[in-house]
TORKOL-4160 file (C-alpha; in steps of 0.2 Angstrom, whole numbers, padded with zeros to 4 digits, m for minus):
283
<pt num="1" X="0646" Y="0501" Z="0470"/>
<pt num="2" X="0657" Y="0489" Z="0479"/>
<pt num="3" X="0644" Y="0479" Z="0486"/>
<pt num="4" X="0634" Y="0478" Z="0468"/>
<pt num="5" X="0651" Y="0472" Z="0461"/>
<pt num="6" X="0651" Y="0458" Z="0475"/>
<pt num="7" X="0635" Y="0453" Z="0470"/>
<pt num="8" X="0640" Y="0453" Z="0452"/>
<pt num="9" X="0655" Y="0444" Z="0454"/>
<pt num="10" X="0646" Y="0431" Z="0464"/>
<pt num="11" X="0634" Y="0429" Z="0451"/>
<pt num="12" X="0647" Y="0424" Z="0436"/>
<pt num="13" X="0657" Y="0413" Z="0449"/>
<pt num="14" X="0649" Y="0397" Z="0443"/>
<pt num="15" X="0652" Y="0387" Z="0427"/>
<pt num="16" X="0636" Y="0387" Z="0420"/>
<pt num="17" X="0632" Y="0406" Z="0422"/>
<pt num="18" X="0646" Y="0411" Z="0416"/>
<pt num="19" X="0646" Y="0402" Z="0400"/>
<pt num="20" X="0626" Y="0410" Z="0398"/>
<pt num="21" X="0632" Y="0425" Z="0402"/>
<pt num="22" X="0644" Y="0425" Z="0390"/>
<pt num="23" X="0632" Y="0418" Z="0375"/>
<pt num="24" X="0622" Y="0433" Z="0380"/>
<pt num="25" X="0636" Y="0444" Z="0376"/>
<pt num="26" X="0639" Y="0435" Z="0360"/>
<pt num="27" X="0624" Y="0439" Z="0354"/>
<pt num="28" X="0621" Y="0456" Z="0360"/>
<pt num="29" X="0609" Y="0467" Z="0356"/>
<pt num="30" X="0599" Y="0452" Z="0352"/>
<pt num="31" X="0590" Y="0439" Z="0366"/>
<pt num="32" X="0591" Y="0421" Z="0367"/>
<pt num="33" X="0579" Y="0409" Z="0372"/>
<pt num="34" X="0577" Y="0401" Z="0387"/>
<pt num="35" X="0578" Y="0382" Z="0378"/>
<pt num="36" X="0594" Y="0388" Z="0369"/>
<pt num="37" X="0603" Y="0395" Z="0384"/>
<pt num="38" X="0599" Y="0377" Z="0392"/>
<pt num="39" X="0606" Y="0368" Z="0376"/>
<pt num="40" X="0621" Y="0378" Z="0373"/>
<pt num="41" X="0625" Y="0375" Z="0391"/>
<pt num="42" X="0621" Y="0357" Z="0393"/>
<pt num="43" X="0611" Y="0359" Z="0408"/>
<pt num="44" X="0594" Y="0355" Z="0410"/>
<pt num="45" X="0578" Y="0368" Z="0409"/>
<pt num="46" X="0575" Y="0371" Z="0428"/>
<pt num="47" X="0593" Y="0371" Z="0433"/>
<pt num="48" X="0596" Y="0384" Z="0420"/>
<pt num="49" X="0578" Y="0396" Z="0424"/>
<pt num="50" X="0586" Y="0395" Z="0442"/>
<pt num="51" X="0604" Y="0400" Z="0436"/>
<pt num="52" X="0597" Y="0414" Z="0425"/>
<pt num="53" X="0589" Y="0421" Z="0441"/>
<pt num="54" X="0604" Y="0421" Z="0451"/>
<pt num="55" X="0608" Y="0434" Z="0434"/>
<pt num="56" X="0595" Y="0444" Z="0433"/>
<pt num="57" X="0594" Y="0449" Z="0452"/>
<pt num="58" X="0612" Y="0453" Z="0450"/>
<pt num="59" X="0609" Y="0464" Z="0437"/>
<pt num="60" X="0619" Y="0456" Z="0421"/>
<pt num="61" X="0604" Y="0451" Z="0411"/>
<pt num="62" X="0585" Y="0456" Z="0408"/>
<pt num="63" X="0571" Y="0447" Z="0400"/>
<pt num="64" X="0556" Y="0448" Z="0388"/>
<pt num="65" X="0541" Y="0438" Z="0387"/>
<pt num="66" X="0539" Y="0433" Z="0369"/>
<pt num="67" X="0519" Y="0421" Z="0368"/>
<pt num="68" X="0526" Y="0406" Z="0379"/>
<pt num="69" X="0544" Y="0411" Z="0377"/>
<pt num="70" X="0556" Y="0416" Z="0389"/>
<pt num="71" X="0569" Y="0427" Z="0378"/>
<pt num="72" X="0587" Y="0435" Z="0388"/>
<pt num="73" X="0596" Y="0447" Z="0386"/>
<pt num="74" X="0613" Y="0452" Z="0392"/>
<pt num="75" X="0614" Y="0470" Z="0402"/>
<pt num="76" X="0630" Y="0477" Z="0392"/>
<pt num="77" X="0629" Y="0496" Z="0402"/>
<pt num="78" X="0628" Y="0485" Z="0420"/>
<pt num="79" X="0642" Y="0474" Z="0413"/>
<pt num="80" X="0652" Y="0488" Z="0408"/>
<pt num="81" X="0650" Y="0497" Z="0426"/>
<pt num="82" X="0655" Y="0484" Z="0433"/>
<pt num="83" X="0672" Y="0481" Z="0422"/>
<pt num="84" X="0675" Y="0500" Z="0426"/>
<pt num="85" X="0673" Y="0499" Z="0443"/>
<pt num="86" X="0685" Y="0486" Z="0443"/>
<pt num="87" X="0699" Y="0493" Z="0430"/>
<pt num="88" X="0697" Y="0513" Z="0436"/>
<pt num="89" X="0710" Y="0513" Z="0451"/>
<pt num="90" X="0721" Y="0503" Z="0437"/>
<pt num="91" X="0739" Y="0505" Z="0437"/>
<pt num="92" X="0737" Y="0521" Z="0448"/>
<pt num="93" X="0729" Y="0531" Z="0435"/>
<pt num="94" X="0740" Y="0523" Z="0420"/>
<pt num="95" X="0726" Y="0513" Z="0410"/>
<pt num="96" X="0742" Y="0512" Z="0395"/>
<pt num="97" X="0752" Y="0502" Z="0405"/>
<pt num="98" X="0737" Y="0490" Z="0407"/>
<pt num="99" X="0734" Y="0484" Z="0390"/>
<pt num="100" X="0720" Y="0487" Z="0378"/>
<pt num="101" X="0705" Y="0482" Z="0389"/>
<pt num="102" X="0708" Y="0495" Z="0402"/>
<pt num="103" X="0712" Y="0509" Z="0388"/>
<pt num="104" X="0694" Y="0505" Z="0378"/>
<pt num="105" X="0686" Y="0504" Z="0396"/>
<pt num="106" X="0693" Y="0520" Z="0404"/>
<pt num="107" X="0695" Y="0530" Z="0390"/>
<pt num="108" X="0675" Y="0527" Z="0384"/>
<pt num="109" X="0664" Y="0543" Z="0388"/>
<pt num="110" X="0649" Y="0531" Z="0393"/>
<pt num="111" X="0661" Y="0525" Z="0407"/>
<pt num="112" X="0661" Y="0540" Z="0414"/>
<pt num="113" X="0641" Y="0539" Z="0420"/>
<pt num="114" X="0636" Y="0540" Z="0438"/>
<pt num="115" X="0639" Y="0520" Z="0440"/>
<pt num="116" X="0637" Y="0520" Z="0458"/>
<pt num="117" X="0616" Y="0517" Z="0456"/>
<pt num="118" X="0611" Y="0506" Z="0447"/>
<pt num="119" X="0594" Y="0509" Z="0435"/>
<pt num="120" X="0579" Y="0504" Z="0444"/>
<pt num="121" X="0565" Y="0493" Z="0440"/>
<pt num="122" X="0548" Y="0500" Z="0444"/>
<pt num="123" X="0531" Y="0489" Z="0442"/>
<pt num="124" X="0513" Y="0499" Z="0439"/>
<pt num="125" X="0501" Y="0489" Z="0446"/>
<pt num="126" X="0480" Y="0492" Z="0440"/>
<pt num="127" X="0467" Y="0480" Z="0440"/>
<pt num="128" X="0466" Y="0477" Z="0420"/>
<pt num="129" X="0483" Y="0485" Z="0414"/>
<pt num="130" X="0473" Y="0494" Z="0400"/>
<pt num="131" X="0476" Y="0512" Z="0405"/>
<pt num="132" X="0482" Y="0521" Z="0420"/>
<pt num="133" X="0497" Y="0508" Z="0425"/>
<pt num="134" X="0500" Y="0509" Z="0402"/>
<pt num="135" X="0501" Y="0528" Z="0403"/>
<pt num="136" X="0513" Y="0525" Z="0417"/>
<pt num="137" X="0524" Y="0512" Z="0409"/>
<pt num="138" X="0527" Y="0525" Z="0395"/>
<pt num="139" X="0527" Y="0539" Z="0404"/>
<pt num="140" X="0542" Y="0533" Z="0414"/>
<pt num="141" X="0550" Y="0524" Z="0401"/>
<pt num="142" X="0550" Y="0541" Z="0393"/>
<pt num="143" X="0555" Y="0554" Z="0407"/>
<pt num="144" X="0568" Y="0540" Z="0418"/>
<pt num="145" X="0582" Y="0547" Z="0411"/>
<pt num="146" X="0588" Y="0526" Z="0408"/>
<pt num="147" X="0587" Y="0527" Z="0427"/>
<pt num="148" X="0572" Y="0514" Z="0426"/>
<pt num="149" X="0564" Y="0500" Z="0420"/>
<pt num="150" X="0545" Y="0503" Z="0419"/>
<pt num="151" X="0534" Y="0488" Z="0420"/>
<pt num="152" X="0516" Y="0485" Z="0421"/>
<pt num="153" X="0503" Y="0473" Z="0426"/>
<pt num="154" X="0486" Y="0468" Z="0431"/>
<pt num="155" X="0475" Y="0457" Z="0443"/>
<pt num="156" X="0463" Y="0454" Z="0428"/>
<pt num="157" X="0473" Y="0461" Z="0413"/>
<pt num="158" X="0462" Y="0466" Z="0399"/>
<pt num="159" X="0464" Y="0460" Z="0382"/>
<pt num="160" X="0471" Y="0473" Z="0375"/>
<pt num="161" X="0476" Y="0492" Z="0383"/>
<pt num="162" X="0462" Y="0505" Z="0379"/>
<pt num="163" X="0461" Y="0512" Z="0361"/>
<pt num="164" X="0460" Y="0531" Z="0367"/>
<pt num="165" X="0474" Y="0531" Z="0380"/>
<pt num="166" X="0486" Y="0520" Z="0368"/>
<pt num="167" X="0480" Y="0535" Z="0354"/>
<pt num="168" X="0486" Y="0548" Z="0366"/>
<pt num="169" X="0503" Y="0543" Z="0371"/>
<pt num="170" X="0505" Y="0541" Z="0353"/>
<pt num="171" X="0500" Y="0557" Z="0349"/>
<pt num="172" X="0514" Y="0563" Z="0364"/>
<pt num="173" X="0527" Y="0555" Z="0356"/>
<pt num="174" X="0528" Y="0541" Z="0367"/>
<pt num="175" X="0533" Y="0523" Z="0360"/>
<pt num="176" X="0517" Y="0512" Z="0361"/>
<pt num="177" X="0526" Y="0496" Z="0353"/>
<pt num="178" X="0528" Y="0485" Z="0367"/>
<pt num="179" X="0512" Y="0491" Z="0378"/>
<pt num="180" X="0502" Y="0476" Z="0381"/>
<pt num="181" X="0490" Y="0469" Z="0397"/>
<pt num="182" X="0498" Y="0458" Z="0407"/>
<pt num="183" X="0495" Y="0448" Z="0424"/>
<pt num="184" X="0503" Y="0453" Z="0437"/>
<pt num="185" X="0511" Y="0435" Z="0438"/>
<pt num="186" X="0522" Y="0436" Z="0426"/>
<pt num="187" X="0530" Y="0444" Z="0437"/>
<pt num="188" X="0532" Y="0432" Z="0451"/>
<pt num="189" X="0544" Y="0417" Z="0451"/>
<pt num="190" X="0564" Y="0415" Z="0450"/>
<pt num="191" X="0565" Y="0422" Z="0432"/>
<pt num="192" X="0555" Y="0438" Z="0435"/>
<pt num="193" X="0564" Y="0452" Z="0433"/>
<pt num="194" X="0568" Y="0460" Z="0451"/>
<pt num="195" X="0558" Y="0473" Z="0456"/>
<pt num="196" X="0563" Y="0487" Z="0466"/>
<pt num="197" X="0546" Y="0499" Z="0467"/>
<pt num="198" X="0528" Y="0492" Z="0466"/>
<pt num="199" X="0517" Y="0507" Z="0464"/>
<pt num="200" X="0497" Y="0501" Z="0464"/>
<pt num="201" X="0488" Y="0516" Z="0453"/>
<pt num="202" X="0470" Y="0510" Z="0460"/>
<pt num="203" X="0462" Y="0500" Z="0477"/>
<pt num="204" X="0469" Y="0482" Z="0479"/>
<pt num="205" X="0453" Y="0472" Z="0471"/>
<pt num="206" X="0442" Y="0466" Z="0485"/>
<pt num="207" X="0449" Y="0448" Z="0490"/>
<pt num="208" X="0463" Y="0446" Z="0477"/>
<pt num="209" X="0481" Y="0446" Z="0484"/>
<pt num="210" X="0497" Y="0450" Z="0475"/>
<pt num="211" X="0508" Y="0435" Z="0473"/>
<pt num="212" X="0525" Y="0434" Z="0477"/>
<pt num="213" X="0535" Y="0448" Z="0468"/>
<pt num="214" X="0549" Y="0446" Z="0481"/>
<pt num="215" X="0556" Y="0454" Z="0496"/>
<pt num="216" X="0566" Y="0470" Z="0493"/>
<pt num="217" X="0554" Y="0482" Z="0485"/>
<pt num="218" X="0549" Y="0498" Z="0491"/>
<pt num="219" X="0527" Y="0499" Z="0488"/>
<pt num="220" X="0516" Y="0514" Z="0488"/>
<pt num="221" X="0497" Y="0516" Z="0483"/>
<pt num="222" X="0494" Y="0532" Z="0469"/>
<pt num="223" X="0476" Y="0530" Z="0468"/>
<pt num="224" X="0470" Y="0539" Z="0452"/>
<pt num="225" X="0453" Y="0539" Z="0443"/>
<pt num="226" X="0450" Y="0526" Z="0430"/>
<pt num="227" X="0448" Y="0531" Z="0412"/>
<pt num="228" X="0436" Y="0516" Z="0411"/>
<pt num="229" X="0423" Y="0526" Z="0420"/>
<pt num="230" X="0424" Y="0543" Z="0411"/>
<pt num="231" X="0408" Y="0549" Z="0404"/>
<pt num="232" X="0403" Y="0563" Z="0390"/>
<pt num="233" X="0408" Y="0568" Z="0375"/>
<pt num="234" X="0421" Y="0563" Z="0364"/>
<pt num="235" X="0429" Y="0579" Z="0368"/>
<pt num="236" X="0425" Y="0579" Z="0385"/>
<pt num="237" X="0434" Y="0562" Z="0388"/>
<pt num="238" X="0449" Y="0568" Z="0382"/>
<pt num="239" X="0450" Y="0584" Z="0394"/>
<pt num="240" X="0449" Y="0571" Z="0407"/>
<pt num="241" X="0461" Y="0559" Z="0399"/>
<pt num="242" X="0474" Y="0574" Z="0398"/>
<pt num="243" X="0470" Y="0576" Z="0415"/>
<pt num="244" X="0474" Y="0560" Z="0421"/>
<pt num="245" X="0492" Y="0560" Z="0410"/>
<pt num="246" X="0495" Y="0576" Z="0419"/>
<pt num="247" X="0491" Y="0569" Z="0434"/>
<pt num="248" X="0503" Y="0554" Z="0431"/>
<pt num="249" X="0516" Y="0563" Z="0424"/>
<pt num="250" X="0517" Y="0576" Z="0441"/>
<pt num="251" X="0519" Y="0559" Z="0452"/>
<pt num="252" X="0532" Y="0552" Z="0440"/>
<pt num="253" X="0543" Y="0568" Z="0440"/>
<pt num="254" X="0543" Y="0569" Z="0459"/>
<pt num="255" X="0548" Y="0550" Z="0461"/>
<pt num="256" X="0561" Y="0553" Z="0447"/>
<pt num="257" X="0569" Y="0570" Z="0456"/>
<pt num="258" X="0571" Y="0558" Z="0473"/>
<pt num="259" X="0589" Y="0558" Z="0481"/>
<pt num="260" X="0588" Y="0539" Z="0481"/>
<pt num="261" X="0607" Y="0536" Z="0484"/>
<pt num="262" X="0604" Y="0547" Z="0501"/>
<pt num="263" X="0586" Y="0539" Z="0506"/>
<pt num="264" X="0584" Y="0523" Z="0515"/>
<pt num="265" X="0569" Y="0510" Z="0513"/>
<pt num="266" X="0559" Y="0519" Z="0526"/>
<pt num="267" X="0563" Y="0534" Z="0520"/>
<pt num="268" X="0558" Y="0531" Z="0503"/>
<pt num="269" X="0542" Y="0522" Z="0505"/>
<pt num="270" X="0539" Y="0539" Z="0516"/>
<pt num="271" X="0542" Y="0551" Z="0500"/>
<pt num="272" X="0533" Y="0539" Z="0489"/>
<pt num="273" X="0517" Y="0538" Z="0499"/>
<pt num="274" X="0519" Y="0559" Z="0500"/>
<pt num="275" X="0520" Y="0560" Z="0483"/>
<pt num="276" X="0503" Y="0550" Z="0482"/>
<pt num="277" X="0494" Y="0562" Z="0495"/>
<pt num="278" X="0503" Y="0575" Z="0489"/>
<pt num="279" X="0498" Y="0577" Z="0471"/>
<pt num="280" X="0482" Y="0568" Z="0473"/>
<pt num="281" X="0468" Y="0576" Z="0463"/>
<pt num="282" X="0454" Y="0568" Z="0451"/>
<pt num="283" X="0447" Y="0573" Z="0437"/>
């Protein structure tokens, strides 16, 4: 943890982050635009998208895309862990001789988590972002355990996802509200939201290449049959639409049962990559 507080720290040591940060908090749980970040900090659009950035890879805030808006919210968990980490040694075990702060801090259950890792962000990647990387999205946003952030994209995102497969993970339980096709370069730039796994369900498209979604990110390729191409019945297509949610489901629930605090990059692009061979089938 002491190296994610150093980032953290380092983040809100600058004037104008700070003072965003702190309108986040102000109006948690809500978001705030972009544009109104800017205003309510007097600094102009560009300098305030870079300063937001500087947040979001540091963990403090995340964002939602909104039509052509940009909207931001503060990360009150990740701002919490890190006021823990930094009141839990206080006063040697004496939170009451350290004012209210520390007592509401060290005495709240929720501080009690595993701090030391961090929830990670994982993007799905599929050519059109209709079904297998949508089935994923929820699947993990579902089963994570709020150890991740499941995110989705395309290199030719569809309209909208496909009717049977948002249908099923309806019928599962799953929430469908926020599933939409998006391209994959919304996640791109200084205000995307950090990735740190980018699993491609299908074949890289033939002479497309991914833009730049960083540096840091662990990849793997999950090739799975594309619900697009299924044939038969009515009844028939659902078999091998279950099929295909087992299928995801299996991979997700071995990435998820991972001992990431005691794996390195290497070693975990290895187990990702096994999980891909390993519980590869096709309906």
């Amino acid at each position: 943890m002491e190296d994610i507080a150093i980032d953290r720290l380092a983040s809100l040591a600058q004037p104008t982050r700070l003072s965003a940060f702190r309108h986040l908090l102000a109006a948690h749980p809500g978001s705030v635009p972009a544009g109104e970040l800017a205003r309510a900090c007097d600094a102009p659009h560009n300098t305030m998208s870079t300063h937001l950035g500087v947040l979001m890879r540091a963990g403090l805030i995340s964002v939602e895309r909104s039509g052509r808006l940009m909207n931001y919210r503060a990360d009150v968990k990740a701002y919490r862990r890190l006021v823990t980490f930094l009141a839990s040694d206080c006063c040697n075990g004496r939170p009451d001789l350290c004012g209210d702060i520390a007592r509401v801090i060290l005495r709240d259950d929720e501080s009690r988590e595993p701090f030391m890792m961090p929830a990670f962000n994982v993007l799905f990647l599929c050519t059109r972002n209709a079904a297998r990387s949508i089935i994923a999205e929820a699947l993990l946003e579902k089963i994570g355990g709020g150890r991740f952030n499941a995110y989705s994209a395309g290199s030719e995102p569809a309209d909208r996802p496909m009717r049977e497969v948002v249908e099923r993970l309806k019928t599962l339980g799953h929430d469908i509200s926020k599933l939409r096709c998006k391209s994959w370069n919304e996640f791109s730039g200084p205000t995307a939201p950090r990735m740190d796994f980018v699993i491609a369900l299908c074949d890289t498209p033939q002479g497309q290449k991914c833009p730049d979604l960083g540096e840091k990110f662990v990849t793997a390729a999950w090739p799975l049959p594309d619900p697009a191409d299924f044939n038969g019945s009515p009844t028939e297509r659902a078999i091998l639409l279950n099929e295909l949610y087992g299928m995801v489901r299996r991979r997700l629930e071995a990435f998820t049962s991972l001992p990431f605090a005691s794996l390195d990059r290497m070693a975990l692009k290895k187990r990702l990559d096994e999980i891909g061979d390993t519980v590869r089938a096709a309906p």
